[in-house]
N, C-alpha and C positions, 0 to 999 in steps of 0.2 A: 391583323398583321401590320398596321399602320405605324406599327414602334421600331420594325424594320428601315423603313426609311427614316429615322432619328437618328440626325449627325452627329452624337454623341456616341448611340449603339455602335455606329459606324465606325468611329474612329477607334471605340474599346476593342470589335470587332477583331480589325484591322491591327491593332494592338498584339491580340492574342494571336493571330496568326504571323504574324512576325516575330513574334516570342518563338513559338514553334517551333519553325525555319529555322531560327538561331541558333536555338538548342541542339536541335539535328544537325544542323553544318558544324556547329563546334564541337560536337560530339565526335564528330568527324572527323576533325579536324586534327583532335586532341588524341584522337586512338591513332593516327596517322604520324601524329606527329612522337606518340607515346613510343609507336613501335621505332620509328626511326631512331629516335635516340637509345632504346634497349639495344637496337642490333650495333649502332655505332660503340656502346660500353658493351656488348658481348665482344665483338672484332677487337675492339683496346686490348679486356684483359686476357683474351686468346693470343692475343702479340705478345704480350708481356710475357705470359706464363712462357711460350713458348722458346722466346728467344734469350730470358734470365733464367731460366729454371731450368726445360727440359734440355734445353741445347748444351750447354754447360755441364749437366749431369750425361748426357750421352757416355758410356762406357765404350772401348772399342771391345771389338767382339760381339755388338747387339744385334749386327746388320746382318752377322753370320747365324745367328740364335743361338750364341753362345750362354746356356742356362746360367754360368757366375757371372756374365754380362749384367741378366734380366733381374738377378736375385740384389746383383750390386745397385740398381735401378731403382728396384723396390726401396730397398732400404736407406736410399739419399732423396730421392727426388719424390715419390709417392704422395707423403703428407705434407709435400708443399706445390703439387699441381692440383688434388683435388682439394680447395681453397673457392669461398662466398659461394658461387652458382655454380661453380663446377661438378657435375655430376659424374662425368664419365671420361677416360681419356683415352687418345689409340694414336699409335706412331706406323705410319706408315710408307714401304718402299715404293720405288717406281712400277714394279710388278706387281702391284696390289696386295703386298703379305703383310698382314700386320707384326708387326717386328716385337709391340709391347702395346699392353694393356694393363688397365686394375684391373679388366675379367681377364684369369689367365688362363683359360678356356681359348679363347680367341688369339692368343699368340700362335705363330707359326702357316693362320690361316689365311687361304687368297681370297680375293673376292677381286672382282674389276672395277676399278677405278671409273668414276664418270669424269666428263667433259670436263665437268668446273674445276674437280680435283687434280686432271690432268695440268690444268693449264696457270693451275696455282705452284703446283709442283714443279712446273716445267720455268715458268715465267716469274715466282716471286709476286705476292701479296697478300691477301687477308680475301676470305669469303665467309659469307653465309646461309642457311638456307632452311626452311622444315625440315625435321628429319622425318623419311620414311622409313616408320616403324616394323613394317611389311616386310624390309629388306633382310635376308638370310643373316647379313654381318651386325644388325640393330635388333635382334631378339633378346637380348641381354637388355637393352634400354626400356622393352614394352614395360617393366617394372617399377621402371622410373617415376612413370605418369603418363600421362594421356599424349601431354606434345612438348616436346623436345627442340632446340634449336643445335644443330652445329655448324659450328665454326671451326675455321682449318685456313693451318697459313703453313709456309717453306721453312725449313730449319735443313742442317746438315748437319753431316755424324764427322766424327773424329776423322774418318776416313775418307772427308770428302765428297758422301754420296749424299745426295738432294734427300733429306725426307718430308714426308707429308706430317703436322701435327693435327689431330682434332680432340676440339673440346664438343661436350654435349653441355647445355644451357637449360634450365625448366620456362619453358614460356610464361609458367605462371607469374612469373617476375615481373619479365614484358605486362602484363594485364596489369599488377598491380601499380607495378609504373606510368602507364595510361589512365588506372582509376586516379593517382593521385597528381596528374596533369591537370587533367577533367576536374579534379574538386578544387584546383588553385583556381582554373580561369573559368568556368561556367557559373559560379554568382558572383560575379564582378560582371561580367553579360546582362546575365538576367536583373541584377538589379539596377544595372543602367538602363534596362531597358522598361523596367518597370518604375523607375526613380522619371524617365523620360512620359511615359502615359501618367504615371499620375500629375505629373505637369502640367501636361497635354490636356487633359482631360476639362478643367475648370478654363483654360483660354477655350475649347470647341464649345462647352456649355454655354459661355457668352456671349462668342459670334453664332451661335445656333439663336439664341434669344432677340441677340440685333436685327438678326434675318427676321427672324419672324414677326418680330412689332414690324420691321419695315414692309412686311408681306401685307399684313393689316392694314398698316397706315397705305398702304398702294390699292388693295381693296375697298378701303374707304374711298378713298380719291374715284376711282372708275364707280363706284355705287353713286357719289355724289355727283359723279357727270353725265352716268347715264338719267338719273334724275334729270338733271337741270335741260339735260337734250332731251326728255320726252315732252317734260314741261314746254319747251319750246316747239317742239314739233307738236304739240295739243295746240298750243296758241295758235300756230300756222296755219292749221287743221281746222280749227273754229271761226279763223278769220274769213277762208276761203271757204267756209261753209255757208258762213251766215252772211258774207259777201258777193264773192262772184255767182257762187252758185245757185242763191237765190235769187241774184239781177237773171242770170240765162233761164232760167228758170220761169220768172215772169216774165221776159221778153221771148219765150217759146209759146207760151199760152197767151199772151199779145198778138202774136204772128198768126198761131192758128184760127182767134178770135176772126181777126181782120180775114185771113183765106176763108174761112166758112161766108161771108158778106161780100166778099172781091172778084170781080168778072174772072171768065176762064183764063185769061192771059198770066192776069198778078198771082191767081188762086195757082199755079204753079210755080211762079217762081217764092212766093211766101211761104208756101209747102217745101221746097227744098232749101229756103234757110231756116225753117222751124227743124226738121230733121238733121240741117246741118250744128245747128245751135243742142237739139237734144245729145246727138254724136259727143261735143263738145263737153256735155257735164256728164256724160257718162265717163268718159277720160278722167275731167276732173274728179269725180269720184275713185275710181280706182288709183289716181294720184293720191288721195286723200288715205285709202286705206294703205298706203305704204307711207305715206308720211305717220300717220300715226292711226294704230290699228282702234278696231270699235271696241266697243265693252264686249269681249268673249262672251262672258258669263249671262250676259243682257239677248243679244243675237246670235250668240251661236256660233262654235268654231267653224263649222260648216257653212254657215253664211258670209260668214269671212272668211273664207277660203274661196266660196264663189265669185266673192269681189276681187279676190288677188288673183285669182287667174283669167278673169274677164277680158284684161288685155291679148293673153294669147288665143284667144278664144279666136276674140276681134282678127286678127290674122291671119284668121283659115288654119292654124295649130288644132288637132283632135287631141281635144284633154279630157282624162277619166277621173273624175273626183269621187273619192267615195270616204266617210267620214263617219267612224261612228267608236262610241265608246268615252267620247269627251263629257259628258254632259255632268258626272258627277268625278270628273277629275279636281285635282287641287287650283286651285284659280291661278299657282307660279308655275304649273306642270302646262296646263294651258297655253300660258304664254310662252313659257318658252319653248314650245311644238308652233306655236306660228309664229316665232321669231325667224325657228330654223326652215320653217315652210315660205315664209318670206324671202329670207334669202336664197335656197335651192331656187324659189320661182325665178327670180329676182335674174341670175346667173342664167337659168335655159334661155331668159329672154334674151340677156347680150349676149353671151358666150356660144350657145349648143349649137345653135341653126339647127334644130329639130323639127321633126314634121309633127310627132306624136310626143305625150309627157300623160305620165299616171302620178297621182298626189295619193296618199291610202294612209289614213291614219286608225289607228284598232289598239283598244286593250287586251293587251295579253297579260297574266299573272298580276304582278304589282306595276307593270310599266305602262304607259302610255309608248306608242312606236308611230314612227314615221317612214312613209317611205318615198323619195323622187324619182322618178324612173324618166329617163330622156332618152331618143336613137340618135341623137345629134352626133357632134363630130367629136366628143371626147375630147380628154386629154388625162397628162401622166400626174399624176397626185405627188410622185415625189422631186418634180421639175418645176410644179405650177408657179407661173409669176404671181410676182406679192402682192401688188397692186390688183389683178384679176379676180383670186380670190379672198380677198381681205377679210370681206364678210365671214363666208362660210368658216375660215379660221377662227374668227370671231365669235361668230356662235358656238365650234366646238369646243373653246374656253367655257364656254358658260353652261355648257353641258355639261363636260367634264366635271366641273365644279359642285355641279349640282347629284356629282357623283354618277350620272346617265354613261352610256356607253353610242359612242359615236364611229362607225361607217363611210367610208367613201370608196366605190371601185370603178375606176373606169380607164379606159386604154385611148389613145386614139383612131378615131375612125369606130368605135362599138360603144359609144353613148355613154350615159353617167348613172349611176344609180347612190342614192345618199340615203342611210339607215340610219335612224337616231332612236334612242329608246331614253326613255326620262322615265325616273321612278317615281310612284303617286301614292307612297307612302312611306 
């Protein structure tokens, strides 16, 4: 799954899900904006019709249900109200009669007026709405189609009296008018937006490519200094090997020589700097093994584990070492379990104030595992100062790298426990 994290993938990704989003909001947009304008050009030519054509044609005697009224109606005004989307027409009084219609079934008949039609009728303007097909006085429309808009505006008769007009509209119009909203501006979108990734796309392939020579060349840089600092901590390591440590060294079995030959008096105090002189390269020793570690694979990660915790040893600290499972690991898997066994130690010493500390390293499956176990005084991992634990951040880079999986849990006041698992294959 590694090609997931490819800032490339990423950006196409990201690409495509904003492609998406667009689509569906302009889709949106475009039915929203479709229906608006169908109901705006239904309400126009509902005004129109109404106030050129049927008002004008109005006969006196309609309002009465004079039949040569309705018949004189028919025959002027008819084939020029139902006209482009006009499906249906009805002229209606204040008491809900329909006064005229093309079904001439429904002349004569009441039905109750709603709210909206009141208040067009009463007040003068233009409305819209679904029609409900459901409705006793729109049974005549169910034929029509599935959905119907009407529209209804004020007109008045010869006589004076306010009437209601309604037009009935096929919606299907509305829709095809939002389909061909939709098809002027959604690839004008889409291909901007696809004109923009594949743009896009050859600039992220190349800062993707700069990053990562510079990832390498930074790689290289820390490979080449942690080289040049081992090499130097070997030198330091060697100097103080084959220098001081061998001077205390002969001047400890000097000391003892002369105390085995020297009266009771000296032969004590020669004895306590011979002890004090040995004390001294034992230190130095386990200075030496944290300046620069022995050959794992020569003496054993377990013996080198006994030198690096010898310090806490020294200071009344009960420490549990138990170490097995190394011995046919990979000679980089090795080191880096006592790089990070070095530093966990390294930190109990300055940091924990612990009475007790367990080191436990074991094969399990393909890994090598580590574990530190401290009752010191803790602290919060995601507070820690920078400088305190540099190290242990340090090594978990180099874990991580080596693709292992890295651990740390502790609170303060309930000790530290650090889990490293390095893979040995």
């Amino acid at each position: 799954m590694r090609w997931l994290t490819n800032p490339v993938v990423q950006f196409l990704a990201a690409g495509f899900v904003t492609l998406v989003v667009v689509v569906l909001v302009t889709s949106a947009l475009s039915r929203s904006a479709a229906d608006e304008e169908a109901t705006i050009d239904a309400r126009s030519l509902t005004r129109v019709l109404a106030l050129s054509v049927a008002q004008p044609a109005i006969p006196r005697g309609l309002v009465d249900g004079d039949a040569a009224a309705i018949d004189r109606m028919d025959r002027t005004a008819l084939d020029r109200l139902l006209v482009a989307d006009v499906l249906r027409i009805k002229l209606w009084d204040a008491d809900g009669t329909i006064l005229y219609s093309d079904r001439t079934e429904l002349i004569g008949a009441t039905y109750g007026l709603g709210d909206d039609e009141l208040e067009v009728l009463h007040n003068g303007g233009t409305d819209a709405e679904l029609s409900d097909l459901g409705q006793p006085e729109n049974r005549f429309e169910r034929a029509l189609g599935k959905d119907l808009m009407e529209v209804y505006t004020r007109i008045e008769s010869p006589e004076g009296e306010p009437l209601l007009f309604e037009a009935y509209l096929a919606v299907d119009d509305i829709r095809a008018s939002r389909a061909e909203i939709l098809g002027r501006f959604l690839p004008i979108t889409i291909g901007a937006l696809v004109a923009l990734v594949a743009l896009g796309t050859p600039l992220v392939l190349l800062l993707s490519r700069r990053l990562s020579r510079a990832a390498r060349d930074r790689e290289r840089l820390l490979e080449a200094a942690v080289r040049a600092s081992d090499a130097e901590r070997l030198r330091i390591a060697r100097d103080l090997h084959d220098g001081v440590v061998q001077d205390l060294s002969g001047s400890s079995m000097t000391l003892s020589a002369l105390a085995a030959h020297a009266g009771e008096s000296n032969r004590r105090e020669l004895e306590d700097v011979g002890r004090s002189l040995r004390v001294s390269m034992r230190s130095l020793r386990s200075l030496l093994v944290e300046i620069y570690p022995p050959d794992l694979h020569t003496a054993g990660l377990a013996a080198a584990v006994d030198d690096l915790v010898a310090p806490l040893v020294a200071t009344g600290m009960i420490v549990d070492v138990d170490v097995t499972g190394a011995e046919e690991a990979p000679r980089q898997a090795v080191a880096l379990v006592w790089r990070v066994a070095q530093e966990s130690v390294r930190n109990v010493a300055r940091h924990a104030r612990a009475d007790r500390m367990s080191l436990t390293v074991r094969h399990e499956d393909d890994r090598l595992v580590l574990e530190v176990v401290d009752d010191g005084v803790g602290f919060d991992p995601a507070t820690a100062a920078g400088d305190d634990h540099f190290g242990l951040r340090a090594a978990e880079s180099l874990v991580r790298e080596s693709g292992g999986s890295w651990e740390v849990e502790s609170t303060p006041g309930s000790g530290t426990m650090v889990r490293v698992e390095v893979p040995i294959r």
